[in-house]
C-alpha positions as CSV (number, residue, x, y, z in Angstrom):
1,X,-6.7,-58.9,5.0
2,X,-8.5,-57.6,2.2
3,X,-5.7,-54.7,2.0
4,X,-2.4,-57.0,2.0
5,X,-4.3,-59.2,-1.4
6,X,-4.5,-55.8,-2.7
7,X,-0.9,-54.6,-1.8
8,X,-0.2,-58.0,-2.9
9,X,-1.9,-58.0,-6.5
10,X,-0.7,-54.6,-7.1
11,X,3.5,-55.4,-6.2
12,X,3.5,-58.9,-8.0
13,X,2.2,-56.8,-11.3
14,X,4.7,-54.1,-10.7
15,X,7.5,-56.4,-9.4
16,X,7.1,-58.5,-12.9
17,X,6.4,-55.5,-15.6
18,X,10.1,-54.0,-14.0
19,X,11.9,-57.2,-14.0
20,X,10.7,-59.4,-16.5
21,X,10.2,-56.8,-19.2
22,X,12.0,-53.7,-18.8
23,X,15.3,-54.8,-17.1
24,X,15.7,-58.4,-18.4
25,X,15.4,-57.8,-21.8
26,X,18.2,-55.4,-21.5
27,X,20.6,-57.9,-20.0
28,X,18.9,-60.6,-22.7
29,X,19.7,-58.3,-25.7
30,X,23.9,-59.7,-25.8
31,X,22.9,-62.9,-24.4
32,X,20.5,-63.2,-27.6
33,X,23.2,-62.7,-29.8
34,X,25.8,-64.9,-27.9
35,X,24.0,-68.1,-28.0
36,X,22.7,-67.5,-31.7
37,X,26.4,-67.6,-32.5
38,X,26.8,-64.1,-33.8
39,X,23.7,-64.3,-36.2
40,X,22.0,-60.8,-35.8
41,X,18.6,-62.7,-37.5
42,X,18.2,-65.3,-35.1
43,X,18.9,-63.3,-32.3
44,X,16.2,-60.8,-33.0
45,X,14.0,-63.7,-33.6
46,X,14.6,-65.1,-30.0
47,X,14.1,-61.5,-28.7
48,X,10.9,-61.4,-29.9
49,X,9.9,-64.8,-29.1
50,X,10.6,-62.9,-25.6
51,X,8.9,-60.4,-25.8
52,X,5.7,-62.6,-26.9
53,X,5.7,-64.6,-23.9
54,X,6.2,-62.0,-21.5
55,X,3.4,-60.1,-22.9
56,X,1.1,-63.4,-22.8
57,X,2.0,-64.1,-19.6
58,X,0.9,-61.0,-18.0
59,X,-2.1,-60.3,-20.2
60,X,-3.4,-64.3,-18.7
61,X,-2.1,-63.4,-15.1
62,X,-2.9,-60.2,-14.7
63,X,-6.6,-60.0,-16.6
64,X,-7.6,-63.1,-16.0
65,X,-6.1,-64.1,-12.8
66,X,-5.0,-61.8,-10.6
67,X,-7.7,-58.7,-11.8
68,X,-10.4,-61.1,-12.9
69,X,-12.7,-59.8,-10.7
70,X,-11.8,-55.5,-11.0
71,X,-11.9,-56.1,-14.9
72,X,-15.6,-58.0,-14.5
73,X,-16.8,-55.0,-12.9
74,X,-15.2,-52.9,-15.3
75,X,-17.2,-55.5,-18.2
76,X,-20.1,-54.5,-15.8
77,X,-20.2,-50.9,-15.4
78,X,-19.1,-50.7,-19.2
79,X,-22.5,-52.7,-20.5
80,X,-24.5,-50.6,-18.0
81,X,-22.9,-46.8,-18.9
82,X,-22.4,-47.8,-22.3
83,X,-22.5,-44.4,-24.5
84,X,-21.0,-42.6,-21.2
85,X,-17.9,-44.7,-21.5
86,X,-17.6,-44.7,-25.2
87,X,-17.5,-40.9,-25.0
88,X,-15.0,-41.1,-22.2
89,X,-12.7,-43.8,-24.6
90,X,-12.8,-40.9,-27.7
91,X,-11.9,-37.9,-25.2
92,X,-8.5,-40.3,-23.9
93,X,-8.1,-40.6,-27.1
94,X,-8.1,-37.3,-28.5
95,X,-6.2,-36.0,-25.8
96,X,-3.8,-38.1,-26.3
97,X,-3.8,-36.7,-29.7
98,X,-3.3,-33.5,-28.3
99,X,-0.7,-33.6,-25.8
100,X,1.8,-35.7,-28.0
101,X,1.0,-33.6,-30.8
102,X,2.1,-30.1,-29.0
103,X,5.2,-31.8,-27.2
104,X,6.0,-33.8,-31.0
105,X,6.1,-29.7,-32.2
106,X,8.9,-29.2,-29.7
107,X,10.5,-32.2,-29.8
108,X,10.7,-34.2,-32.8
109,X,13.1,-36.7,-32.1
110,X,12.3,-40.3,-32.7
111,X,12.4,-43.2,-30.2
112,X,14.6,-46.4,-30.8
113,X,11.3,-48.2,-29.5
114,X,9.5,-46.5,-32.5
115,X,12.1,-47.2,-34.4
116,X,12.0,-50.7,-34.4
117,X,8.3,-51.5,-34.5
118,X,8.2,-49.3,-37.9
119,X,11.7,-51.5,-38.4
120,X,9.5,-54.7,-38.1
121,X,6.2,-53.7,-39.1
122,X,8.1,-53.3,-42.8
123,X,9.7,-56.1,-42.8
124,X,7.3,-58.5,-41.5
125,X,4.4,-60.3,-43.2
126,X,1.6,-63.2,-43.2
127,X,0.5,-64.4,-39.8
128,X,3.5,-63.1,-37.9
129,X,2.5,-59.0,-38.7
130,X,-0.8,-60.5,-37.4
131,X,1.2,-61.7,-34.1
132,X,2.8,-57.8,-33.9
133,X,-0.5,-56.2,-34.4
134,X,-2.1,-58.4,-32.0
135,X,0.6,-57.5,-29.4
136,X,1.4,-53.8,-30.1
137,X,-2.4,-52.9,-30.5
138,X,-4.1,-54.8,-28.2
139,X,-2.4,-56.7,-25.7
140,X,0.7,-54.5,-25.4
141,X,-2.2,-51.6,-24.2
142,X,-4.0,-53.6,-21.9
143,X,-1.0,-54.2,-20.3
144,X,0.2,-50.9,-20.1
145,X,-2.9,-50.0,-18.7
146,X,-3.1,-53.2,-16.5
147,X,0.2,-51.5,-14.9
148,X,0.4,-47.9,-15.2
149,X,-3.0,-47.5,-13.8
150,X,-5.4,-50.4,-12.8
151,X,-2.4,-51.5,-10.1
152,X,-0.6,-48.7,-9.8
153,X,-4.2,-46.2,-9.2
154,X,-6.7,-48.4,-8.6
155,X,-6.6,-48.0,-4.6
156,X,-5.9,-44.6,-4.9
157,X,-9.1,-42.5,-3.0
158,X,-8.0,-39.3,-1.9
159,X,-7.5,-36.1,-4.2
160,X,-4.7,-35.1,-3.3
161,X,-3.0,-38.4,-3.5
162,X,-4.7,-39.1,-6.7
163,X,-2.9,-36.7,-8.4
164,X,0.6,-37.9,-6.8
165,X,-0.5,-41.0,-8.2
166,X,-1.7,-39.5,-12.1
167,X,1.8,-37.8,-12.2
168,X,3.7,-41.2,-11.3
169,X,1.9,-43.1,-13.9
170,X,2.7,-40.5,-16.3
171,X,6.1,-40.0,-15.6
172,X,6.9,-44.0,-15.2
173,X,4.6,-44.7,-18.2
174,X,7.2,-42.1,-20.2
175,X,10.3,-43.6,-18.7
176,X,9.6,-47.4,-19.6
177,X,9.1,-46.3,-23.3
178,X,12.7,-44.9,-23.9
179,X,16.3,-47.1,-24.1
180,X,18.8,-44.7,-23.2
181,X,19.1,-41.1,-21.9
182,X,19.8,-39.5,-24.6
183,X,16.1,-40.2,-25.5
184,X,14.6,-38.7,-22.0
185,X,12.6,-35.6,-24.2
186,X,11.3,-38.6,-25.9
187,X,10.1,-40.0,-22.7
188,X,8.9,-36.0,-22.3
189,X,6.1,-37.1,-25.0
190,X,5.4,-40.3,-24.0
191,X,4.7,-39.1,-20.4
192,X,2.0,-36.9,-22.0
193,X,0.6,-39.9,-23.4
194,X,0.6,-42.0,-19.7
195,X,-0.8,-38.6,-18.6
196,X,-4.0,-38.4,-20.4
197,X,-4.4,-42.0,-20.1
198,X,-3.9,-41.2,-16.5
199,X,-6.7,-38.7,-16.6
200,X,-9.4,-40.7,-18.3
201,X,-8.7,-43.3,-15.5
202,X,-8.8,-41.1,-13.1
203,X,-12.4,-39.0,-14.5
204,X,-14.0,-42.7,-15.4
205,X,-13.3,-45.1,-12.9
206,X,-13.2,-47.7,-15.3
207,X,-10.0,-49.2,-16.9
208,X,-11.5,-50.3,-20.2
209,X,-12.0,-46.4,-21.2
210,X,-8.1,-45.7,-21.2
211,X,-7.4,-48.8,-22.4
212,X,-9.8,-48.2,-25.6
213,X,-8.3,-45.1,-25.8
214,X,-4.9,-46.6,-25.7
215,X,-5.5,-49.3,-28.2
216,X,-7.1,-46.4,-30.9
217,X,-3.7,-44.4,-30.3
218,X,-1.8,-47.4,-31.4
219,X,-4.1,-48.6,-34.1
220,X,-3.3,-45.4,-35.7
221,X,0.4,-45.8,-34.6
222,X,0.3,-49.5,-36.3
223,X,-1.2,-48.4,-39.6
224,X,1.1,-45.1,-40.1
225,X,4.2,-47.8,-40.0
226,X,2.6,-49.8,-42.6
227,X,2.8,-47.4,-45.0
């Protein structure tokens, strides 16, 4: 029993990341445009209201619904091991660092998703920059790492399938992340990123590490498109 609300949790998390925000918004994009009559401004703002709710809606379901209970005992283990998972948190991070860094060196093409946060993050100002840095930095991470590896690795126990599991994430975490083919080396450097996130999850046991080491990598994303 215990099993199938597993199975359960994890499919209804992975079911509504594919659907409701990688394929819909896709489809959405010409409806967007359609209904705002042509206008390219209100369009994008309705695309973005979007992409807002979708990301509440899974940060409240997913955190404090349907993983309340893995991400208390996360909360737990975090308070008890606190200096061991703060060390854990800066090595994600600075292999993330790392691995984009050497695959950047080979492959400097830019992403359409980059693209258009350092599009926004210019543009925007007052309390709705506050909105994109709430979502990019924080919840858009949590998220990720709600997806990519609390459901997706969570049940994971054996070795070998374990690292099945750490080159999925990494592979799907890359894929999500591009908006065309022509951008799969793109994907190339994002998979490195899902793959040291991958890792720390993997070493740690504990979700909140990757995610802290998620959110620092996009902190650091957020402010270099600011300037």
């Amino acid at each position: 029993m215990i099993k199938k609300m597993e199975k359960q949790k994890r499919w209804t998390i992975l079911i509504y990341y594919t659907l409701v925000m990688v394929i819909l918004p896709i489809f959405l994009e010409s409806y967007w445009i359609k209904i705002a009559f042509g206008n390219q401004a209100l369009a994008q703002q309705l695309a973005m209201i979007y992409f807002y709710l979708s990301h509440f809606v899974l940060f409240i379901g997913g955190i404090f619904w349907l993983y309340r209970k893995e991400y208390s005992q996360f909360i737990k283990n975090w308070r008890q091991h606190i200096l061991k998972n703060i060390g854990w948190s800066l090595l994600g991070f600075i292999l993330m660092l790392v691995i984009t860094s050497i695959l950047m060196a080979f492959i400097p093409q830019q992403s359409s998703n980059q693209a258009v946060l350092e599009q926004l993050g210019q543009q925007t100002s007052g309390l709705k920059l506050v909105l994109l840095a709430l979502v990019t930095v924080i919840i858009g991470p949590i998220n990720e790492e709600l997806v990519f590896r609390t459901a997706l690795m969570s049940q994971v126990k054996k070795r070998s399938s374990m690292i099945f599991y750490i080159v999925l994430s990494a592979i799907l975490f890359g894929a999500v992340h591009v908006h065309s083919l022509k951008e799969w080396t793109v994907g190339v450097v994002y998979a490195g990123s899902g793959l040291a996130l991958a890792l720390n999850y993997a070493w740690s046991k504990n979700s909140l590490t990757n995610t802290t080491s998620h959110i620092l990598n996009n902190t650091l994303a957020f402010l270099a498109i600011l300037k």
